[in-house]
C-alpha positions as CSV (number, residue, x, y, z in Angstrom):
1,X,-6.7,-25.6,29.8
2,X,-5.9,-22.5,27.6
3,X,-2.0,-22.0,26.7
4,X,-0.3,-18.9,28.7
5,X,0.8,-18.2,25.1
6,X,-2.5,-18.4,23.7
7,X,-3.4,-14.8,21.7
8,X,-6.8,-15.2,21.2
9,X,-9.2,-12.3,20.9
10,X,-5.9,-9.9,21.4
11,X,-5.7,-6.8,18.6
12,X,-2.0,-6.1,18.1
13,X,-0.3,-3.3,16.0
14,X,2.9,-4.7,14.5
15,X,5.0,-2.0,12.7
16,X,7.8,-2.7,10.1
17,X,4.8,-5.3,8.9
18,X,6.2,-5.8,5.2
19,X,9.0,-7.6,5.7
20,X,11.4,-8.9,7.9
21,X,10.8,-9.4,11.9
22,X,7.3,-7.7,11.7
23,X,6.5,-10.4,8.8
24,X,7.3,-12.9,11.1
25,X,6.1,-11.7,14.2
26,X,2.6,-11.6,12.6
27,X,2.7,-14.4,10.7
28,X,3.4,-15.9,14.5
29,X,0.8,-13.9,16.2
30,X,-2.6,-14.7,13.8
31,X,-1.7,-18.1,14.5
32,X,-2.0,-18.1,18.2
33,X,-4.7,-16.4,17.3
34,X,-4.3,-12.6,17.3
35,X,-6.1,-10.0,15.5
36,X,-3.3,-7.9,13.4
37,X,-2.7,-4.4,12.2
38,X,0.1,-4.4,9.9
39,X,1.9,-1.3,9.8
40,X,4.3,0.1,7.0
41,X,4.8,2.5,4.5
42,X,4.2,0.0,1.1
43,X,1.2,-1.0,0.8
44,X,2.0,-3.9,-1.4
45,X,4.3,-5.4,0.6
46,X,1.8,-5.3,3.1
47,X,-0.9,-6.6,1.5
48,X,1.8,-9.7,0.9
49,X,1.8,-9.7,4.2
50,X,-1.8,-9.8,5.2
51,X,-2.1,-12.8,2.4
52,X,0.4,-15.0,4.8
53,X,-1.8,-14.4,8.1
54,X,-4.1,-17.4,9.5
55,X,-7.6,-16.3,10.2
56,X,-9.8,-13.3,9.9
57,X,-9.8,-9.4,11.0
58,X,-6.7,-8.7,9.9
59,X,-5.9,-4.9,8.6
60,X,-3.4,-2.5,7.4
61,X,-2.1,1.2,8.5
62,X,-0.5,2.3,5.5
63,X,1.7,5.2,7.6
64,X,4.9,6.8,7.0
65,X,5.8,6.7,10.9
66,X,8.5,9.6,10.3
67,X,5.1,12.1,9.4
68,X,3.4,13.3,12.8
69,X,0.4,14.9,11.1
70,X,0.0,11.2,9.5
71,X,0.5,9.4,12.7
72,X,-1.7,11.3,14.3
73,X,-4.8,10.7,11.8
74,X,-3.8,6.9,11.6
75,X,-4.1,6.3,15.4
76,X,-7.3,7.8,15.5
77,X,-8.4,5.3,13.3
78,X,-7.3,2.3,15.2
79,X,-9.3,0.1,17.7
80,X,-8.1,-0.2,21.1
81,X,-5.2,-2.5,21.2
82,X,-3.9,-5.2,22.9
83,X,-0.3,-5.3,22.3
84,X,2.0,-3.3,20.2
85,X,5.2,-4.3,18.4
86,X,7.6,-2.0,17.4
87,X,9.9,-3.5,14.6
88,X,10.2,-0.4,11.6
89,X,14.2,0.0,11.8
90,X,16.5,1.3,9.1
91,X,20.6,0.5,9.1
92,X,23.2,2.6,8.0
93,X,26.6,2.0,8.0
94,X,28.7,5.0,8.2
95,X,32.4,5.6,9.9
96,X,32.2,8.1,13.0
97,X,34.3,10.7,11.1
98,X,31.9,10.8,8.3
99,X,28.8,10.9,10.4
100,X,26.7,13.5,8.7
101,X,23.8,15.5,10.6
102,X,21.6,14.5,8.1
103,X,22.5,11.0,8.2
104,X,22.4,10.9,12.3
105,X,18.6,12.7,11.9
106,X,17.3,9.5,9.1
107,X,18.3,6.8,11.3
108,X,17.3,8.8,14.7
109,X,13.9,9.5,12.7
110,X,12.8,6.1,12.2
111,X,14.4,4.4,14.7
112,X,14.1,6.1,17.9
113,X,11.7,9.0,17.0
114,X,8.8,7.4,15.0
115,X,8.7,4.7,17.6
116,X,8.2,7.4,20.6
117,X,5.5,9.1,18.6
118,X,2.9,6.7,17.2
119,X,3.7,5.6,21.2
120,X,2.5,8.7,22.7
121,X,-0.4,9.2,20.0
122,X,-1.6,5.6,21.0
123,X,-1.8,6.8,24.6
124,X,-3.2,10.6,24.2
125,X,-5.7,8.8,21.7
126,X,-6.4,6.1,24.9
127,X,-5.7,3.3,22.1
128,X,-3.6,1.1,24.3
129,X,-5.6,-1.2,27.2
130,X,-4.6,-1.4,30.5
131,X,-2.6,-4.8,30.8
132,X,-1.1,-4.7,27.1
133,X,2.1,-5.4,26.3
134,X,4.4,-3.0,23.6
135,X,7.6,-4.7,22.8
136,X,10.5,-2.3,21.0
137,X,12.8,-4.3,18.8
138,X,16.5,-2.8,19.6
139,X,19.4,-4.8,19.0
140,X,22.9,-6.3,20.7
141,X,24.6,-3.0,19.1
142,X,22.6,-1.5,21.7
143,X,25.7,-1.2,24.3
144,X,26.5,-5.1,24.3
145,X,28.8,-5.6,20.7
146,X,30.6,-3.0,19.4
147,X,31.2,-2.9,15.2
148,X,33.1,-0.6,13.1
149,X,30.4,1.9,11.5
150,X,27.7,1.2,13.3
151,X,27.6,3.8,15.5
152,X,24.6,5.7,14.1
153,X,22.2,2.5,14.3
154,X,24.2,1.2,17.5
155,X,22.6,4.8,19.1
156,X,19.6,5.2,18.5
157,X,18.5,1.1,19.4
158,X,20.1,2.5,22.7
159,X,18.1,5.2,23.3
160,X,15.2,2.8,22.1
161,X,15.6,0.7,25.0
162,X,16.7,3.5,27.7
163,X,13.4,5.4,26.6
164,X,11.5,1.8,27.0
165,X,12.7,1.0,30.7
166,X,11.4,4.0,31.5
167,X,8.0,3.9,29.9
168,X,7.9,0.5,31.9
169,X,8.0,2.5,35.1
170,X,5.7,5.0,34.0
171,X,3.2,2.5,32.5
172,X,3.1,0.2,35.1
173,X,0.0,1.3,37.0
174,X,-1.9,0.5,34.1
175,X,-0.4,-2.9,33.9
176,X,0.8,-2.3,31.1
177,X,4.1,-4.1,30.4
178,X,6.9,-3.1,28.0
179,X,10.1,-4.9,27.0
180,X,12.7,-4.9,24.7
181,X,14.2,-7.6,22.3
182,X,17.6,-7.5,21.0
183,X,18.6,-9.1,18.3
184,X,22.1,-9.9,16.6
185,X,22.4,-10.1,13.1
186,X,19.1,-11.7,11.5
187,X,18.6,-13.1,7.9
188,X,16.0,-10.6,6.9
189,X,16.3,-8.0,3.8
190,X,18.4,-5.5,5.2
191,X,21.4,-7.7,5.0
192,X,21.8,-7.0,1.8
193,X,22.1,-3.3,3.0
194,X,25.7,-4.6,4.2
195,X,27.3,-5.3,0.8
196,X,28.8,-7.8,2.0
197,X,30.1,-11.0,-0.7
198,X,28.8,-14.2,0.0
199,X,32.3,-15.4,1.1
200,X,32.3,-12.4,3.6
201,X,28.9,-13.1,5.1
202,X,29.8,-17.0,5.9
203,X,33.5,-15.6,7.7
204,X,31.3,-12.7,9.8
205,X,28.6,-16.3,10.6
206,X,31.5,-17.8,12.2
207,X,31.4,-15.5,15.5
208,X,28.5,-16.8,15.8
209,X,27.9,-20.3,18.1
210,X,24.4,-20.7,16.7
211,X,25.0,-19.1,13.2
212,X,22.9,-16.4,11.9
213,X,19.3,-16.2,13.2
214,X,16.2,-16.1,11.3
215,X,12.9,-13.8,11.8
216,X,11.0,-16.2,12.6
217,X,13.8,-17.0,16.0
218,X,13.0,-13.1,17.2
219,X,9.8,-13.6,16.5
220,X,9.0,-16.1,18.6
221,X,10.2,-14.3,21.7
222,X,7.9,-11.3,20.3
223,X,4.8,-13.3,20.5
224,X,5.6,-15.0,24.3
225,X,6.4,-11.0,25.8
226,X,2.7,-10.7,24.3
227,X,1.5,-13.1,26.0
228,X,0.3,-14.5,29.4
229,X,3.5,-16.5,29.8
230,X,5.3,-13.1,30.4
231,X,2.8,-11.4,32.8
232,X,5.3,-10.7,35.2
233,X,8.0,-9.3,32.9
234,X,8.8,-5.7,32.5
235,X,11.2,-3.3,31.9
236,X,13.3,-5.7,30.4
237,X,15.5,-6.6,27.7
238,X,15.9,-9.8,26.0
239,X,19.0,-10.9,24.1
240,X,18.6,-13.3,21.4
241,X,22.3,-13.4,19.4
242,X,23.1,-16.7,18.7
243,X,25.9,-17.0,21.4
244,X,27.5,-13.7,19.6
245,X,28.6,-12.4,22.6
246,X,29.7,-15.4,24.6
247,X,32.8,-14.6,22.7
């Protein structure tokens, strides 16, 4: 009997491919046997990427998701997908009184904005299946856990996940399901963005039940909201914080 989890024959589009959550999540997905497009702006990053994935059909879309004109011509040369996993993200940590239009609009561009457009190219193109599943990565900043100069990044994951409950809704007469995963603070590369000692990361750990997380935690839920297993899911968000706000 096949597994509801099973991703066989499925073509998915993972952004944010190079590193990070979208490493993991399609290092996860080949393996249950999904075909992957790797998206991300260095190739060789994403080439390491490609050389970690079981089996065979795997590509790239080299894009810089912040260029429309670029977008645009890298859709159109994409097969019809499957699934779609939105995981290119950028942090920035910046006090309220020094937020900066400029740094508001590179946060807002990558996060929120670049997300919404390769979106709507993949449906004006008719790139996207009926029954696929997209999945936005957001994060607990997203109205659940407040930190000090985070409001930038703590925005635009919220708008992420408002503008994703309500392509749910508009979406689902395709059957095409769309969800949201939330993540608290993960091990990936852009901790280091934090600049944070050592000493200082293992004191922030301790809010945490479970400790830190690890890609490979988020991207596990990733690959089940592809699946069969979550048929019946939509519009929803999933919170994966490692007990962070239990608290």
């Amino acid at each position: 009997m096949k597994s509801p989890f099973d991703l066989s024959g499925r073509h998915i589009l993972i952004t944010g491919g190079s590193s990070g959550i979208g490493r993991a999540a399609a290092v996860l997905c080949a393996q249950q046997g999904a075909t992957v497009t790797l998206g991300g702006r260095d190739e060789e990053r994403l080439q390491q990427s490609l050389s970690l994935l079981d089996g065979e059909g795997h590509d790239l879309m080299c894009c810089d998701l912040t260029h429309p004109d670029k977008v645009k011509d890298c859709v159109a040369q994409l097969t019809p997908l499957d699934g779609v996993v939105h995981a290119a993200g950028v942090q920035l940590i910046c006090p309220t009184r020094n937020i900066t239009d400029e740094a508001a609009q590179m946060v807002f561009d990558t996060n929120y904005h670049a997300a919404v457009r390769l979106t709507t190219d993949l449906l004006a193109q008719k790139k996207i299946r009926r029954g696929a599943s997209l999945v936005f990565i957001s994060s607990v900043a997203a109205g659940r856990y407040a930190e000090m100069g985070n409001a930038i990044y703590s925005s635009s994951k919220a708008a992420l996940a408002s503008y994703a409950r309500v392509l749910a809704l508009e979406l689902s007469h395709r059957s095409i399901r769309v969800n949201t995963v939330s993540p608290a603070m993960v091990r990936t590369p852009m901790v280091g963005q934090f600049e944070l000692t050592p000493e200082q990361l293992a004191s922030d750990e301790q809010k945490y039940p479970l400790g830190y997380g690890r890609p490979e935690d988020v991207a596990a839920t990733v690959a089940f909201l592809l699946s069969d297993g979550a048929r019946w899911m939509t519009g929803s968000d999933l919170l994966i914080d490692g007990g962070l706000t239990l608290r």
